[in-house]
C-alpha positions as MATLAB code, in Angstrom:
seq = 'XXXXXXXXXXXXXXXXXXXXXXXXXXXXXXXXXXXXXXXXXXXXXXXXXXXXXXXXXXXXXXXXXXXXXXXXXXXXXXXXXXXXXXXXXXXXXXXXXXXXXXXXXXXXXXXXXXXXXXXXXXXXXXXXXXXXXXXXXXXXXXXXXXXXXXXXXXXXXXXXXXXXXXXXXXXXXXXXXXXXXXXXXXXXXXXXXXXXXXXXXXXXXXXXXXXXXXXXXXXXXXXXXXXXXXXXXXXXXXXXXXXXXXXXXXXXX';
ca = [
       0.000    0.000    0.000;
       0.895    3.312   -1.288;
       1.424    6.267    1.869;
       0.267    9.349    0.772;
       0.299   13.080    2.622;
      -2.680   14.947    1.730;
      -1.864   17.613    2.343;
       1.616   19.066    4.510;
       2.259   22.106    4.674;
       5.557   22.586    4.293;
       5.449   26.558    5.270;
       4.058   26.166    8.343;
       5.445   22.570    9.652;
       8.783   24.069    8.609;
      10.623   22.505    5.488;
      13.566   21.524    6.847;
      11.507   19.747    9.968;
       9.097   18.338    7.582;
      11.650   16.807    5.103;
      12.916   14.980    8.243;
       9.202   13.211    9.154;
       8.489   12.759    5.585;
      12.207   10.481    5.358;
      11.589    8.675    8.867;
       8.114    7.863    7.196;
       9.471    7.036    3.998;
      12.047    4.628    5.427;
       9.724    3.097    7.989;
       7.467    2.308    5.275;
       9.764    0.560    3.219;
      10.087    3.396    0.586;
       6.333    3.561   -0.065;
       5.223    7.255    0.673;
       4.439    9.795   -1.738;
       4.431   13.498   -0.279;
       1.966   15.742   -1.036;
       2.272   19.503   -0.251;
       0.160   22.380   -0.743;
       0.321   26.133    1.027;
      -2.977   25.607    2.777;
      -5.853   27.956    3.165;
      -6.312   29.143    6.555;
      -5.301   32.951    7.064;
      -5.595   31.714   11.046;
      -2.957   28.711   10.348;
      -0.443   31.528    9.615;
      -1.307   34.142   12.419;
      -0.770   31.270   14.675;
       2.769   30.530   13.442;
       3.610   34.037   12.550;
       4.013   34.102    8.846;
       2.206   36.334    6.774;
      -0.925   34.934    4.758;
       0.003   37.192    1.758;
       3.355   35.478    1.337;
       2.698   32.180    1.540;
       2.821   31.464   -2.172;
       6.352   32.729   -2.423;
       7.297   30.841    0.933;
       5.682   27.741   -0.508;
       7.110   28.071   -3.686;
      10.593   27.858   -1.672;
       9.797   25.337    0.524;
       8.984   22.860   -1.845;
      12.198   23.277   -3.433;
      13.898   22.906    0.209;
      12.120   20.065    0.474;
      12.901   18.397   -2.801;
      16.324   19.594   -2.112;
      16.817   17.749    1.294;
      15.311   14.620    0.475;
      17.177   14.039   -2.494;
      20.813   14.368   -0.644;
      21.425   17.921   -3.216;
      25.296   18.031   -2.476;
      24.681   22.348   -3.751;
      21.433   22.593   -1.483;
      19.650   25.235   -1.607;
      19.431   29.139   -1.249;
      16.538   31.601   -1.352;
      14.624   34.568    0.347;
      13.622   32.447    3.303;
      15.274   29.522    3.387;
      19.011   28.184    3.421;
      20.021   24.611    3.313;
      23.443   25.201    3.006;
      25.224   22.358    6.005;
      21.909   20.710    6.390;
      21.850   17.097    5.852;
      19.337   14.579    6.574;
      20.552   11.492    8.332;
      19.431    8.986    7.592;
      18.365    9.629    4.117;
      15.227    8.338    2.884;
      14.729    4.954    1.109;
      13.778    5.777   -2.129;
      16.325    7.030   -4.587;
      16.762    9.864   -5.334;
      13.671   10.698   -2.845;
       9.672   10.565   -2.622;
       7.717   12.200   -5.502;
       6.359   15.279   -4.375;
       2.869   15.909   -5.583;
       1.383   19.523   -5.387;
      -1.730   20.167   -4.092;
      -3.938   22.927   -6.277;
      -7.641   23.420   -6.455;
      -6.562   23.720   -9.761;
      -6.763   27.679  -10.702;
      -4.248   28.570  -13.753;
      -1.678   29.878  -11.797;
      -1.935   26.687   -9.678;
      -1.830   24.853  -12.358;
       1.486   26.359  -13.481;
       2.916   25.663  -10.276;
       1.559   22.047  -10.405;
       4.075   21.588  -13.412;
       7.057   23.800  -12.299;
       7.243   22.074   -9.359;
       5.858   18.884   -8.855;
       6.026   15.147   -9.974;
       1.865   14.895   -9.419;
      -1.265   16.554   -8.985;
      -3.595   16.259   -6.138;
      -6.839   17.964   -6.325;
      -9.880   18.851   -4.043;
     -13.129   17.096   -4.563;
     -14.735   19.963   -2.889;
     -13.484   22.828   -4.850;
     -14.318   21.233   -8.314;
     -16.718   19.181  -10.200;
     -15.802   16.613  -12.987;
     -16.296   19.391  -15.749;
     -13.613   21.261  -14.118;
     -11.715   18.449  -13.299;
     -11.475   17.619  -16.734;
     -10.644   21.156  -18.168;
      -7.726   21.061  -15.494;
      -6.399   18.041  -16.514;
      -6.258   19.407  -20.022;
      -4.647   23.225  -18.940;
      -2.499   21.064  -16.790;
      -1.267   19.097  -19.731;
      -0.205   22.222  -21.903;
       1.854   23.518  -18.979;
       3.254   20.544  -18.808;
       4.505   20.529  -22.123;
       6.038   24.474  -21.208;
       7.859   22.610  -18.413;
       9.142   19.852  -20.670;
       7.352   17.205  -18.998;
       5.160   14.158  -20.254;
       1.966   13.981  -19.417;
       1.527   10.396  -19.371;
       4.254    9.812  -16.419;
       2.709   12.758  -14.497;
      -0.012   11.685  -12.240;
      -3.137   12.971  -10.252;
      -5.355   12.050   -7.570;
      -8.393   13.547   -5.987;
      -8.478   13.828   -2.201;
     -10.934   15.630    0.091;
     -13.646   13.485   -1.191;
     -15.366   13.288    1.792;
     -17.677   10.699    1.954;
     -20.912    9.311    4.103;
     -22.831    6.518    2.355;
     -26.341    6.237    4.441;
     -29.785    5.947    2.903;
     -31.066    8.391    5.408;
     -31.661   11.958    3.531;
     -31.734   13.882    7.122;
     -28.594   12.058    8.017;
     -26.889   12.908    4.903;
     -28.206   16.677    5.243;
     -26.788   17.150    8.820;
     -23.409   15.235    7.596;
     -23.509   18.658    5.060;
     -24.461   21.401    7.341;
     -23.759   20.053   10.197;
     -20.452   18.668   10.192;
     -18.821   19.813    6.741;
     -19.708   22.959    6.061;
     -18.759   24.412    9.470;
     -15.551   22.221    9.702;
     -14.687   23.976    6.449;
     -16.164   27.299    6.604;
     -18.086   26.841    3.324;
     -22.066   27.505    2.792;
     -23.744   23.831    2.478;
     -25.130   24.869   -0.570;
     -22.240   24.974   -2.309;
     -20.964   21.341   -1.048;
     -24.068   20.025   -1.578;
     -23.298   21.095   -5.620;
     -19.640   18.991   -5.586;
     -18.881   15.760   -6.112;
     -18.922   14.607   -3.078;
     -19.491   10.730   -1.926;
     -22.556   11.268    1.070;
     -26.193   10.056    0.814;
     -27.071    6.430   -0.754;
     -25.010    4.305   -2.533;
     -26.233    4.582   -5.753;
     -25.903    8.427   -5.886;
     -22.122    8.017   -4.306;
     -21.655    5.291   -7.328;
     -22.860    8.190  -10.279;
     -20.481   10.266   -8.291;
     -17.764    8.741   -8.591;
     -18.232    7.082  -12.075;
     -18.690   10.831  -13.015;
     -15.145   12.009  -11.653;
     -14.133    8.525  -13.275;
     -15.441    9.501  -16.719;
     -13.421   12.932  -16.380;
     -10.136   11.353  -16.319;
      -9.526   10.744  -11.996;
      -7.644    7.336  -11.986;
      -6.960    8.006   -8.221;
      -9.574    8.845   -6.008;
      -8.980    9.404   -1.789;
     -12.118    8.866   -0.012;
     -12.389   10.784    3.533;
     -14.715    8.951    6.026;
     -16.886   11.907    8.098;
     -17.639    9.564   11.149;
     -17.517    5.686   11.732;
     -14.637    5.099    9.442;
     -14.058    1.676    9.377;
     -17.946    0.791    8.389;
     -17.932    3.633    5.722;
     -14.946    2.251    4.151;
     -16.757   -1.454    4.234;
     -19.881   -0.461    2.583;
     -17.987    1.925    0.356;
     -16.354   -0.964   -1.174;
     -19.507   -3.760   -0.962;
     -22.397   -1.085   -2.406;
     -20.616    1.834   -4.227;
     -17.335    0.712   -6.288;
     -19.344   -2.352   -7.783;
     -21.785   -0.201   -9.055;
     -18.801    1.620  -11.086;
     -18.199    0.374  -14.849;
     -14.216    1.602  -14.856;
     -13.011    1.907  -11.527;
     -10.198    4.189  -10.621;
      -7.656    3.485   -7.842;
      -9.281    4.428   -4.576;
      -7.635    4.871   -1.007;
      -8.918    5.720    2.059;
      -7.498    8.620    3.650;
];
């Protein structure tokens, strides 16, 4: 089984402490994690640490490359506005060679987009913040800056995550898993989660779902238990994935 961080944030962990979790995970499990980064969205994330919300793209931008850096042993390391690596050495390094793929998180704007393909080895998108129209426009922007950053599509992957998901038959139940628990947990109105693609109320309508996110091109799908994980996960995989002609590759998370 594939480890996956969805997502660290590598600006407000700290690069240089996160590169040293992400190798003790990485060698721990055998060389089987793939890291996943994004900047994060919370303006109250960054008070509480001190950093400025307006900079975190440039600090992100940065850390990734410290990151990528430091895992991968870079004899030069690496120098910028906020971060030096210059000395630093992780010991041990991590198992895989030259280091865990880094996969950036993006909601999937254009300018994320770009920064998908300048600096990462994968995509990992939001089933919240997109539906499987946009999904599949992304995938196609995503390609073309691909091809700016001299990169093949076909050996770049993507994944979904954030797909939160509730299977009950109970339409109360799945309204007060919306408003209830999602909405305020994320700070969004319901009515806009209840319009993405989303895996909560009956099985059948999770299966169209997902098939629909399937049909856009998602070949990697992370599915996000609200409550009662381990039974959501079991039903999950007896009454919704059967029901889906071409299944993608989907993980709990």
């Amino acid at each position: 089984m594939t480890l996956a961080t969805t997502a660290a944030l590598p600006v407000l962990r700290g690069p240089v402490q996160l590169a040293r979790t992400l190798a003790a995970i990485d060698i721990l499990s055998g060389g089987r994690l793939v890291v996943g980064v994004g900047p994060g969205s919370s303006a109250d994330d960054y008070a509480a640490v001190g950093v400025g919300y307006q900079e975190r793209w440039r600090r992100f931008d940065e850390a990734v490359r410290v990151l990528r850096a430091l895992l991968h042993g870079d004899p030069a390391g690496f120098e910028g506005e906020f971060h030096s690596t210059r000395g630093v050495r992780l010991e041990p390094r991590p198992a895989q060679r030259p280091g865990p793929l880094i996969w950036v998180a993006s909601w999937g704007s254009p300018a994320g987009l770009r920064r998908v393909a300048r600096l990462g080895d994968g995509w990992l998108a939001s089933a919240y913040n997109t539906t499987p129209d946009r999904f599949r426009e992304a995938l196609d922007r995503l390609a073309e800056e691909l091809a700016r950053a001299g990169k093949a599509r076909g050996s770049f992957p993507s994944a979904i995550a954030t797909t939160w998901l509730h299977i009950t038959e109970d339409k109360g139940e799945a309204e007060r898993m919306v408003s209830g628990v999602l909405a305020p947990m994320l700070h969004r109105p319901a009515e806009a989660l209840r319009s993405a693609p989303l895996l909560i109320g009956p099985a059948e309508v999770c299966a169209e779902r997902l098939a629909a996110l399937v049909d856009a091109g998602a070949r990697r799908v992370f599915v996000w238990p609200l409550a009662d994980e381990l039974r959501q996960l079991e039903l999950f995989r007896e009454r919704v994935t059967r029901l889906v002609p071409r299944q993608p590759s989907v993980r709990p998370a």
